[in-house]
PDB file with one MODEL, atoms N, CA, C and O in Angstrom:
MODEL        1
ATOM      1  N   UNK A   1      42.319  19.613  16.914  1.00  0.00           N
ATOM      2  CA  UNK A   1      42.993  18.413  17.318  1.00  0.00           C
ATOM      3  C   UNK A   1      42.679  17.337  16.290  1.00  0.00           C
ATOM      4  O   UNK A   1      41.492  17.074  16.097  1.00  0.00           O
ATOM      5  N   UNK A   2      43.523  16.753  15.679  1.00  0.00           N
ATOM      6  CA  UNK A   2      43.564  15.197  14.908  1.00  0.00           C
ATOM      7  C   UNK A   2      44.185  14.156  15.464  1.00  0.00           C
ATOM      8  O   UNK A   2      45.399  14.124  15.669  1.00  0.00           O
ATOM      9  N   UNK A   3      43.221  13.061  15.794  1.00  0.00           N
ATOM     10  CA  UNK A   3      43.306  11.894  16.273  1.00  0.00           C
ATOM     11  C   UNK A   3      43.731  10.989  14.423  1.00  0.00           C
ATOM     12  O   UNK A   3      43.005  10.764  13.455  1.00  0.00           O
ATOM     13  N   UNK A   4      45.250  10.708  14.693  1.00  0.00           N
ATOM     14  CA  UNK A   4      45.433   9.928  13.264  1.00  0.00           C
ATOM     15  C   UNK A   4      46.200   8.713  14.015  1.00  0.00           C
ATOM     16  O   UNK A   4      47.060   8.596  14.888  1.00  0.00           O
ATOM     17  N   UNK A   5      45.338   7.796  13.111  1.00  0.00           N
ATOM     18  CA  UNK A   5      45.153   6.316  14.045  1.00  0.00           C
ATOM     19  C   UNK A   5      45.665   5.671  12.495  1.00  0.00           C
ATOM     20  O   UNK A   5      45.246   6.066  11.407  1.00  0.00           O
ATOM     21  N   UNK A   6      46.675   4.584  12.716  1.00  0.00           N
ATOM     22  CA  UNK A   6      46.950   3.335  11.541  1.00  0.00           C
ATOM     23  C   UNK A   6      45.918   2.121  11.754  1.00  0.00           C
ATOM     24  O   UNK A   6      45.951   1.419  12.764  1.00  0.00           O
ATOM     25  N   UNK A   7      44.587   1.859  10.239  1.00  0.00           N
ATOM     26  CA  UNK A   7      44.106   0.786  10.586  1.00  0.00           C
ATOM     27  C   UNK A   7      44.847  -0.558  10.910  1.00  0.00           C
ATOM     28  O   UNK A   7      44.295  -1.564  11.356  1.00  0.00           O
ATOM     29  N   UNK A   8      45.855  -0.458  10.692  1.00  0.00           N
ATOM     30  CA  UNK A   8      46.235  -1.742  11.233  1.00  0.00           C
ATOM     31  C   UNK A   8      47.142  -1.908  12.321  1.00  0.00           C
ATOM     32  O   UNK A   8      47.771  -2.919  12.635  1.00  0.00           O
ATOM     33  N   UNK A   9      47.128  -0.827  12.834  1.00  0.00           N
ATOM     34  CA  UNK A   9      48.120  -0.624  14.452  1.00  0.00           C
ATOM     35  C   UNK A   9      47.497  -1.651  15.301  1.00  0.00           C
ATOM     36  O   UNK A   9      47.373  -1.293  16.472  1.00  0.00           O
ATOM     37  N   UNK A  10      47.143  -2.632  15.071  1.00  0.00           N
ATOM     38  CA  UNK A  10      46.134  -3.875  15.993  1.00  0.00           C
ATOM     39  C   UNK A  10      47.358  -4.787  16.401  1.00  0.00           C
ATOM     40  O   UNK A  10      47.204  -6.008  16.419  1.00  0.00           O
ATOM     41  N   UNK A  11      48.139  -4.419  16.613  1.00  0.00           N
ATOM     42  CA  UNK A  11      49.464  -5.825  17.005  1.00  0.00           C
ATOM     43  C   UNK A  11      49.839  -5.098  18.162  1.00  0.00           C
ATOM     44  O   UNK A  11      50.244  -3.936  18.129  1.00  0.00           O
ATOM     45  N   UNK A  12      49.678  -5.905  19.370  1.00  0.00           N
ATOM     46  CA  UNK A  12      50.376  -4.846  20.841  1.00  0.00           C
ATOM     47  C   UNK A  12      51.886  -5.584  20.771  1.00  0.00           C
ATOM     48  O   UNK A  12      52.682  -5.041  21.536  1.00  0.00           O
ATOM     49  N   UNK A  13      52.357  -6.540  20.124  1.00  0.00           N
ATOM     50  CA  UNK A  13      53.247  -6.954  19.999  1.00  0.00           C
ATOM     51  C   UNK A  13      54.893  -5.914  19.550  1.00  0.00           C
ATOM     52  O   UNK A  13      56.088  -6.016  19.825  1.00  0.00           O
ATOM     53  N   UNK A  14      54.109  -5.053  18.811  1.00  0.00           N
ATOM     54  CA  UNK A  14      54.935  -3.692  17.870  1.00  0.00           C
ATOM     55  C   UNK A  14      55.066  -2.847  19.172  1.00  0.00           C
ATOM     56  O   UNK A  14      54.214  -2.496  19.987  1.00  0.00           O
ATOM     57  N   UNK A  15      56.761  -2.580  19.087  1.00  0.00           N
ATOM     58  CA  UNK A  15      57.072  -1.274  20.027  1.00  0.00           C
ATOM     59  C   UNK A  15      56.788  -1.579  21.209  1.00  0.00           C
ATOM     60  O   UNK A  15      56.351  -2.606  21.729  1.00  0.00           O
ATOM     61  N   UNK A  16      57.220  -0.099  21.771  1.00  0.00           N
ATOM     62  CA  UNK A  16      56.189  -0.567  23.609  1.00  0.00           C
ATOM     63  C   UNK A  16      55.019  -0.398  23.444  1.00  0.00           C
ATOM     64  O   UNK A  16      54.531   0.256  22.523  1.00  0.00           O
ATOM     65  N   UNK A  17      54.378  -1.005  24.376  1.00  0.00           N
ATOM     66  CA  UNK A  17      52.666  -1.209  24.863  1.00  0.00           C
ATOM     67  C   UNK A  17      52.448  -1.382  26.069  1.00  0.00           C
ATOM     68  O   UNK A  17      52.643  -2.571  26.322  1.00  0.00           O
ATOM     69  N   UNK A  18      52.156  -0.842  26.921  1.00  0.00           N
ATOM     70  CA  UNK A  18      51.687  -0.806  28.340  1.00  0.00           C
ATOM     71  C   UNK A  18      50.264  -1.535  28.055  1.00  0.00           C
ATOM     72  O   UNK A  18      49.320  -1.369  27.282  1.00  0.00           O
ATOM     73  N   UNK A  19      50.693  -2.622  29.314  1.00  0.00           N
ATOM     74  CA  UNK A  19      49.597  -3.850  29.587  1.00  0.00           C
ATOM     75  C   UNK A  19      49.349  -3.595  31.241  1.00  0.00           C
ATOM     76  O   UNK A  19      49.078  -4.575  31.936  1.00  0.00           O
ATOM     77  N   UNK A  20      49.422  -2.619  31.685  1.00  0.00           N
ATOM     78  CA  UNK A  20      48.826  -2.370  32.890  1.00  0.00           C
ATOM     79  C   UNK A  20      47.384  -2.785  32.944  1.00  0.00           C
ATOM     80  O   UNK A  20      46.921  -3.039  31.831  1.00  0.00           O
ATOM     81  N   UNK A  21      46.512  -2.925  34.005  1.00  0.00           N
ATOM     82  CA  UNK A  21      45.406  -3.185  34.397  1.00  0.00           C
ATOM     83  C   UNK A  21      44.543  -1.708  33.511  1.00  0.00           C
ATOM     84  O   UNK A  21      43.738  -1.889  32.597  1.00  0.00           O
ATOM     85  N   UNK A  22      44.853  -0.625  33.920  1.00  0.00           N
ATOM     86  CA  UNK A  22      44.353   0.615  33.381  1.00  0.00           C
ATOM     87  C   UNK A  22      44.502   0.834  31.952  1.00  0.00           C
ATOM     88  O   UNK A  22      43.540   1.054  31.216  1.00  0.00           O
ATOM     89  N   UNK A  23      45.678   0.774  31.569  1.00  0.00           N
ATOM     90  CA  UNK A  23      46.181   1.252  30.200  1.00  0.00           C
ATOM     91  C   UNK A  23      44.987   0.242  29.741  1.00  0.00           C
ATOM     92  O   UNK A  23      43.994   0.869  29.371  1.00  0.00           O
ATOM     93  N   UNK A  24      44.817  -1.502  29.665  1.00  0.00           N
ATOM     94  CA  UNK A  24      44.285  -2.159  28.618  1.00  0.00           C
ATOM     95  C   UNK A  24      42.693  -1.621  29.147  1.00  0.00           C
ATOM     96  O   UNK A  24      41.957  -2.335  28.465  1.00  0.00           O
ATOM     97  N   UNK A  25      42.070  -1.012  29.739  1.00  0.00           N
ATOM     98  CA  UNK A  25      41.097  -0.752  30.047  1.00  0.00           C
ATOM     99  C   UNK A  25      40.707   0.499  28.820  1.00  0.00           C
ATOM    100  O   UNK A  25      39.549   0.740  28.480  1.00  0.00           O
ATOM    101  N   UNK A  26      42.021   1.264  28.217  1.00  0.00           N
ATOM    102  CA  UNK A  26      41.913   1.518  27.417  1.00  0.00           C
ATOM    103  C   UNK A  26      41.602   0.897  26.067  1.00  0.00           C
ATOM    104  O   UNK A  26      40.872   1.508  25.286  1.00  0.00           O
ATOM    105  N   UNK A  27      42.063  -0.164  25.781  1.00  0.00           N
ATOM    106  CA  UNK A  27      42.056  -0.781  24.696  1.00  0.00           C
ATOM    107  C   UNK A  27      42.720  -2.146  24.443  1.00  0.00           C
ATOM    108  O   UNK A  27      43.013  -2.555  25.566  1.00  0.00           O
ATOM    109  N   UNK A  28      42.973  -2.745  23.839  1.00  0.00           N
ATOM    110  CA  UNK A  28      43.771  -4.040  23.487  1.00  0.00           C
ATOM    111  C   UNK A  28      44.544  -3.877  22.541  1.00  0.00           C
ATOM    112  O   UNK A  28      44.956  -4.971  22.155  1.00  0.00           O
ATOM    113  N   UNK A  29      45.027  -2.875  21.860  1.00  0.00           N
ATOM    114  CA  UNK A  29      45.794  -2.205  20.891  1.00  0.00           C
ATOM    115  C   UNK A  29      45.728  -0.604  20.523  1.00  0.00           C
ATOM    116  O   UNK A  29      45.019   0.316  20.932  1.00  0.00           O
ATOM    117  N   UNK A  30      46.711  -0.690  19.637  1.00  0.00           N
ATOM    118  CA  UNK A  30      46.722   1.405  19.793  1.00  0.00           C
ATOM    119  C   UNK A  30      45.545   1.727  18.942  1.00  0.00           C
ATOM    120  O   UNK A  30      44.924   2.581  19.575  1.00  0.00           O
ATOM    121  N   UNK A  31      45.077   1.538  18.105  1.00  0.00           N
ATOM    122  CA  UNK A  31      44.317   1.886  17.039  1.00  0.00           C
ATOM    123  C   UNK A  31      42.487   1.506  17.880  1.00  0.00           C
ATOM    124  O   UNK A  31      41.508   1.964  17.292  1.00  0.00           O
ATOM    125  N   UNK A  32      42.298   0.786  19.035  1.00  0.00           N
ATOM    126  CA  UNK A  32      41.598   0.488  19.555  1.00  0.00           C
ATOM    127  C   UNK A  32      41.335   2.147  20.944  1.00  0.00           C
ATOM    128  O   UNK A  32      40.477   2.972  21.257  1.00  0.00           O
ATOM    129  N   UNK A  33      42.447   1.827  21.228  1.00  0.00           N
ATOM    130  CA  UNK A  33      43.016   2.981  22.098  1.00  0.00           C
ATOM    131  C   UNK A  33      42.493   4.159  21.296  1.00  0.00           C
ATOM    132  O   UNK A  33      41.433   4.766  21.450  1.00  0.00           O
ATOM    133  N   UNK A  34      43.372   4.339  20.485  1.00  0.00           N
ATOM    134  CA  UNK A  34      42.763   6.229  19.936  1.00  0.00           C
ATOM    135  C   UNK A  34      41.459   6.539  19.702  1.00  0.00           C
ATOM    136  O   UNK A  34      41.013   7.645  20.008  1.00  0.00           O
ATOM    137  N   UNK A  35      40.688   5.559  19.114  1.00  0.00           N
ATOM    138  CA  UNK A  35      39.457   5.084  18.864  1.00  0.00           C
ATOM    139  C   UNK A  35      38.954   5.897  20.127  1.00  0.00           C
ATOM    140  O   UNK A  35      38.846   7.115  20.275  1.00  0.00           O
ATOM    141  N   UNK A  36      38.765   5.175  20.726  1.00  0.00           N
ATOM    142  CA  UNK A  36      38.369   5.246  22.264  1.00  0.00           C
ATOM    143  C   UNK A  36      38.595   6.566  23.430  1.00  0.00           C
ATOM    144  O   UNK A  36      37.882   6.836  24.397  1.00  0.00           O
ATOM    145  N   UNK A  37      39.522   7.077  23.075  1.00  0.00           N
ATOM    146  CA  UNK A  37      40.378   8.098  23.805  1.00  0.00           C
ATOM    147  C   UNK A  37      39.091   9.636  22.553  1.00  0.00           C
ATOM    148  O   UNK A  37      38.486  10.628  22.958  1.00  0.00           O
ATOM    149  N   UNK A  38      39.200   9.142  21.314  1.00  0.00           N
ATOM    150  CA  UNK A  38      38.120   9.937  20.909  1.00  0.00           C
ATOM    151  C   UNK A  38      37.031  10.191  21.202  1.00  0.00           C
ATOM    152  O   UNK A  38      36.667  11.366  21.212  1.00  0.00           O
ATOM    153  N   UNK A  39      35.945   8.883  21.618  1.00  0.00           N
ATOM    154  CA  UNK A  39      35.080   8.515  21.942  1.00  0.00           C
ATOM    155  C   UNK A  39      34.510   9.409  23.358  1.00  0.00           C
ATOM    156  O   UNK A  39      33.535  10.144  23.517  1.00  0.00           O
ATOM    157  N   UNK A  40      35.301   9.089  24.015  1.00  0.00           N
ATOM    158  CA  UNK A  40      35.462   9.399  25.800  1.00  0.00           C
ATOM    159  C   UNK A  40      35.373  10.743  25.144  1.00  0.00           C
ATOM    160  O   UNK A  40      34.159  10.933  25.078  1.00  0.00           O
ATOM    161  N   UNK A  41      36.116  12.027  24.498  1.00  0.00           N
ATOM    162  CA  UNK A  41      35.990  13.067  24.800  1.00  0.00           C
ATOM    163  C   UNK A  41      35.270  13.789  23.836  1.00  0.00           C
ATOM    164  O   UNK A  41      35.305  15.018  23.894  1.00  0.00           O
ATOM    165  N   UNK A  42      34.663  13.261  23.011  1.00  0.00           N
ATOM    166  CA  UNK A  42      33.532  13.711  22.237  1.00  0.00           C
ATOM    167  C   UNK A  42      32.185  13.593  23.233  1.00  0.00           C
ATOM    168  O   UNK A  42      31.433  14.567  23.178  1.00  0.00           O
ATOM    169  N   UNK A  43      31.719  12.273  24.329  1.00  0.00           N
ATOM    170  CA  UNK A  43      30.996  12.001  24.961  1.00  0.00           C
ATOM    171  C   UNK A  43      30.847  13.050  26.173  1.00  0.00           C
ATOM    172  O   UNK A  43      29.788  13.506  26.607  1.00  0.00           O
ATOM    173  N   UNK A  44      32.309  13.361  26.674  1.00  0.00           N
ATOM    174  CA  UNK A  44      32.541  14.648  27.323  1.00  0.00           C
ATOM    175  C   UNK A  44      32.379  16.068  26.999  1.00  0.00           C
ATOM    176  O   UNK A  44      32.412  17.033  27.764  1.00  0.00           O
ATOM    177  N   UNK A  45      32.115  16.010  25.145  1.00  0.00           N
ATOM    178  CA  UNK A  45      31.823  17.420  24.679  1.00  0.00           C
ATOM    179  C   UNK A  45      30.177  17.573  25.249  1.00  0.00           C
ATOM    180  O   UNK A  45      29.676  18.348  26.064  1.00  0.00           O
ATOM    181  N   UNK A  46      29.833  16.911  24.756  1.00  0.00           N
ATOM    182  CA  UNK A  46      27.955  16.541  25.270  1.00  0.00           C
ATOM    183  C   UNK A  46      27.276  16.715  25.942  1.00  0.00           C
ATOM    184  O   UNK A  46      26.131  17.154  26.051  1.00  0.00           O
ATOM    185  N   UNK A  47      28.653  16.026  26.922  1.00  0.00           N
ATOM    186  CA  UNK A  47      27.795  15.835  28.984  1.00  0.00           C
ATOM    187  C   UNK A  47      28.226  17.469  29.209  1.00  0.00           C
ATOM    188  O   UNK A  47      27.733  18.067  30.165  1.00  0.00           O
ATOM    189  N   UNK A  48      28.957  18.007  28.494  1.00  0.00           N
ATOM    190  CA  UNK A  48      29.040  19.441  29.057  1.00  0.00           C
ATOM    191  C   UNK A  48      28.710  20.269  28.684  1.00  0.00           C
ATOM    192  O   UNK A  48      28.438  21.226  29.408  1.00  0.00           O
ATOM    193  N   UNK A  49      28.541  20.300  27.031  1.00  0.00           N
ATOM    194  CA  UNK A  49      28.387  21.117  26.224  1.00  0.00           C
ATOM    195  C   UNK A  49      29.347  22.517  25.643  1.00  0.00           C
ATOM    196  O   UNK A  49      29.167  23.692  25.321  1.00  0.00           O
ATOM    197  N   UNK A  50      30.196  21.751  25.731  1.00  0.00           N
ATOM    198  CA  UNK A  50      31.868  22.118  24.829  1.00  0.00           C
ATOM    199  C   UNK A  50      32.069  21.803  23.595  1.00  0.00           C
ATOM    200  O   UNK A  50      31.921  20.732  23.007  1.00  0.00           O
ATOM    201  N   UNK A  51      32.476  22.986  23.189  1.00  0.00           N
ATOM    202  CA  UNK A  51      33.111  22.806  21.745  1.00  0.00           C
ATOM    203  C   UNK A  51      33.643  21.749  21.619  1.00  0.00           C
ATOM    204  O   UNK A  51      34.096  21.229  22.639  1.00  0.00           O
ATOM    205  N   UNK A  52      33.782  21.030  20.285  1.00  0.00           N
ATOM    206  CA  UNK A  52      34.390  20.328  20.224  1.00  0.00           C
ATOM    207  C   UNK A  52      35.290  19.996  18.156  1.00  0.00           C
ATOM    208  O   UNK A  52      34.870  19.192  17.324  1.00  0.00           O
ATOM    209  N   UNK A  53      36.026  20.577  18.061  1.00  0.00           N
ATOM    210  CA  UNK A  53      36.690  20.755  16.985  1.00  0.00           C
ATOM    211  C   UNK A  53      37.740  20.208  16.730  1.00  0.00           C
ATOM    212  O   UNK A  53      38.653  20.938  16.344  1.00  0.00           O
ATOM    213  N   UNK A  54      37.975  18.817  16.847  1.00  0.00           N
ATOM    214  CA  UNK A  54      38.583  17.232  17.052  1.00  0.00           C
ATOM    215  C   UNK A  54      38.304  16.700  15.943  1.00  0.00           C
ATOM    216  O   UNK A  54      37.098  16.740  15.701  1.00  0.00           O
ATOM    217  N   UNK A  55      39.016  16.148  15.058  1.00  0.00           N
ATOM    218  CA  UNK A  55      38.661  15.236  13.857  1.00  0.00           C
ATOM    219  C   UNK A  55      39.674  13.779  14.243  1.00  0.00           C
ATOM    220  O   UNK A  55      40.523  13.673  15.128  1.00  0.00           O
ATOM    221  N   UNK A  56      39.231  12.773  13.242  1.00  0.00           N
ATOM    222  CA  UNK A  56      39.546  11.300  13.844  1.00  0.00           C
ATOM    223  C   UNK A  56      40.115  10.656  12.206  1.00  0.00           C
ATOM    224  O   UNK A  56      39.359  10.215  11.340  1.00  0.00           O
ATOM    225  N   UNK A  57      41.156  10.725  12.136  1.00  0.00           N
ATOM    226  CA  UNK A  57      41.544  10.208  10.688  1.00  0.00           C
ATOM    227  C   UNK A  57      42.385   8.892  10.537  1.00  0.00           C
ATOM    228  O   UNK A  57      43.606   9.033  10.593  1.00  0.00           O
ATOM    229  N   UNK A  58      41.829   7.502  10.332  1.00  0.00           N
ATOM    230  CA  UNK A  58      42.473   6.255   9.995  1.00  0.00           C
ATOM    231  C   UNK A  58      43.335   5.890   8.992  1.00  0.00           C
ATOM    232  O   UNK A  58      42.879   4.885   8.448  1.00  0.00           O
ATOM    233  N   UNK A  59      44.069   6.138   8.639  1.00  0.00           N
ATOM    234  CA  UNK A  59      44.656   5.642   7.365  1.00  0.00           C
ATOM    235  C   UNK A  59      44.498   4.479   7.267  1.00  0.00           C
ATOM    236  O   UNK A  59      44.298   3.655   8.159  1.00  0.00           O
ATOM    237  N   UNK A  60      44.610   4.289   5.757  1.00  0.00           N
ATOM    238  CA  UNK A  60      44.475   2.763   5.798  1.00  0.00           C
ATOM    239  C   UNK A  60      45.792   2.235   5.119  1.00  0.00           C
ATOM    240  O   UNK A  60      46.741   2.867   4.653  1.00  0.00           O
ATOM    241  N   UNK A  61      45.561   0.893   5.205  1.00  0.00           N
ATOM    242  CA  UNK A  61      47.003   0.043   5.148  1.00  0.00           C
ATOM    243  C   UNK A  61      48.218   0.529   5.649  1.00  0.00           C
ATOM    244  O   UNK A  61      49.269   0.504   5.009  1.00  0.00           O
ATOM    245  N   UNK A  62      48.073   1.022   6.916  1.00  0.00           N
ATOM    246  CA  UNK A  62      49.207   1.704   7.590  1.00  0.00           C
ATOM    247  C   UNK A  62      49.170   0.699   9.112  1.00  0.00           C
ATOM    248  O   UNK A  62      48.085   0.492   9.654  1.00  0.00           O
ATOM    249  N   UNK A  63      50.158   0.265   9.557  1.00  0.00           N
ATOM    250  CA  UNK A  63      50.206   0.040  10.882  1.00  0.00           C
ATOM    251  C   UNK A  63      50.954   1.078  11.977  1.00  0.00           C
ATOM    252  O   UNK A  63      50.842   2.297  12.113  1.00  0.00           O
ATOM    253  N   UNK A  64      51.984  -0.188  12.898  1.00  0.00           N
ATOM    254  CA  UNK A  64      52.908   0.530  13.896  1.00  0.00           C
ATOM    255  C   UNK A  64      53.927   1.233  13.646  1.00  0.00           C
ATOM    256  O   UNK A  64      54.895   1.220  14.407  1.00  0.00           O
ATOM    257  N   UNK A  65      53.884   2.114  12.325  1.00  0.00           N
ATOM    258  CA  UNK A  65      54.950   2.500  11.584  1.00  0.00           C
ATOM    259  C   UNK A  65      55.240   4.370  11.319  1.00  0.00           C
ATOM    260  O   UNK A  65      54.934   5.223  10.485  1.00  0.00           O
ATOM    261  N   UNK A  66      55.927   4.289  12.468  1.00  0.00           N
ATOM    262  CA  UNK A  66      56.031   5.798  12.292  1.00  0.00           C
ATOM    263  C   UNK A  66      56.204   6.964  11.048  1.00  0.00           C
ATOM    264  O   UNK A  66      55.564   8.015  11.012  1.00  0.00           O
ATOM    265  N   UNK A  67      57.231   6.526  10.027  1.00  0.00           N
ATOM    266  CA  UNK A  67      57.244   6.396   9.030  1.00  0.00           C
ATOM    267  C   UNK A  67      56.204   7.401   8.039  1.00  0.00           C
ATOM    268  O   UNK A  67      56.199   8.558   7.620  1.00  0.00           O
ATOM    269  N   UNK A  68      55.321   6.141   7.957  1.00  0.00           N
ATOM    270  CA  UNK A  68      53.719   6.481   7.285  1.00  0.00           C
ATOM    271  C   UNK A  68      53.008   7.379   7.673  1.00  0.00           C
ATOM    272  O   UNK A  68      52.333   8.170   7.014  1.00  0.00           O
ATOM    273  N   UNK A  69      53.228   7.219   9.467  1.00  0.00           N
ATOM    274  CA  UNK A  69      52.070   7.846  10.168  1.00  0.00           C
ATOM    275  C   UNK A  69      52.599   9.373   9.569  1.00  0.00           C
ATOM    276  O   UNK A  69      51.816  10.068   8.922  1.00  0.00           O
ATOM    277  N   UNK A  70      54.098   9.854   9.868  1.00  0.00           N
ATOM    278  CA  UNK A  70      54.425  10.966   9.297  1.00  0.00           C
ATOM    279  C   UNK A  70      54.196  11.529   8.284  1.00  0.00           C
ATOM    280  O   UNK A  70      53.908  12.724   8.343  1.00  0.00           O
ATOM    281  N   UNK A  71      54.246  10.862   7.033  1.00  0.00           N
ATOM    282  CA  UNK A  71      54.039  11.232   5.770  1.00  0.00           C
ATOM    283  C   UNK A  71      52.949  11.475   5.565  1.00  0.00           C
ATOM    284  O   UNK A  71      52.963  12.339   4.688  1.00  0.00           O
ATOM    285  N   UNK A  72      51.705  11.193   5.899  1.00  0.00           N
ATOM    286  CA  UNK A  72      50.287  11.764   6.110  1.00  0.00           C
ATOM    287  C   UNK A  72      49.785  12.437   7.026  1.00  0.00           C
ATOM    288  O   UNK A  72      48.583  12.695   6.985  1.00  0.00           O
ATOM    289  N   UNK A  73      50.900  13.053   8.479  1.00  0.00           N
ATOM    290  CA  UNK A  73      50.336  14.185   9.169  1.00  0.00           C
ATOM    291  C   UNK A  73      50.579  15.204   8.461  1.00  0.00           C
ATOM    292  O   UNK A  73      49.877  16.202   8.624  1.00  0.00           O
ATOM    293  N   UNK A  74      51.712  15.207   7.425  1.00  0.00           N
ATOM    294  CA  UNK A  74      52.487  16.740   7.197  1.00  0.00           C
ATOM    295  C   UNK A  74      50.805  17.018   5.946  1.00  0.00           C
ATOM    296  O   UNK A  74      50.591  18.169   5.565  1.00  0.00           O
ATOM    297  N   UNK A  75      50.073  16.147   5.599  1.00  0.00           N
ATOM    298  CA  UNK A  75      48.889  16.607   4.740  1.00  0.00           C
ATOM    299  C   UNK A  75      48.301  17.470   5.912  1.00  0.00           C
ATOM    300  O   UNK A  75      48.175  18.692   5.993  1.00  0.00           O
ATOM    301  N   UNK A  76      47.983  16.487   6.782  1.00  0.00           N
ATOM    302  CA  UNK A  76      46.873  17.750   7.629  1.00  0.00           C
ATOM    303  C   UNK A  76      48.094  18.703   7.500  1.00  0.00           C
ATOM    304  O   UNK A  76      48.168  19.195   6.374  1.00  0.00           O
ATOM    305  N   UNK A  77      48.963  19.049   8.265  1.00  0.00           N
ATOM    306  CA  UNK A  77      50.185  20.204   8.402  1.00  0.00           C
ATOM    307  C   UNK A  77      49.528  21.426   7.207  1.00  0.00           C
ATOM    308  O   UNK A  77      49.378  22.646   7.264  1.00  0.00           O
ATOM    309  N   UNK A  78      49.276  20.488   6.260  1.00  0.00           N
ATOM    310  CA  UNK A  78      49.839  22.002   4.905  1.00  0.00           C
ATOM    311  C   UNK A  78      48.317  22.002   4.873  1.00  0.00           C
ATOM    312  O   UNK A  78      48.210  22.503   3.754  1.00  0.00           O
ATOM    313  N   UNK A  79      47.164  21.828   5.235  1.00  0.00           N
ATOM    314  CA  UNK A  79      45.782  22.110   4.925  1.00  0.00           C
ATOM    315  C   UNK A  79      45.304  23.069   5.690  1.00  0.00           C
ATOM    316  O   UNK A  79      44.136  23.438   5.560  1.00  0.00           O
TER     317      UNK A  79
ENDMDL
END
């Protein structure tokens, strides 16, 4: 599993964003969110003692831009 997060996905303003009570309990933005959503289940590899073979990749100077985000999954893709 690859968690690929844009460092600058920090604008909840971009796209939809669920501002539910729960969802922001997740985070205050997406890049905060994935962060976090990693966090939680790496912490869950631990408390259980599960594999865990998850990597966490930020690009940088990338935001809410699908675009980008694409053009650097198809790297993981071909690796």
């Amino acid at each position: 599993m690859i968690i690929l997060l844009g460092e600058l996905d920090n604008d909840p303003s971009l796209g939809t964003f669920r501002t539910t009570d729960l969802a922001m309990e997740q985070g205050a933005y997406r890049l905060e969110r994935g962060a976090n959503f990693y966090k939680a289940n790496k912490k869950l590899k631990n408390k259980n003692n599960w594999e865990f073979n998850w990597t966490i990749d930020t690009l940088k100077n990338v935001g809410h831009d699908y675009k980008k985000m694409s053009e650097n999954a198809i790297e993981w893709i071909k690796n």
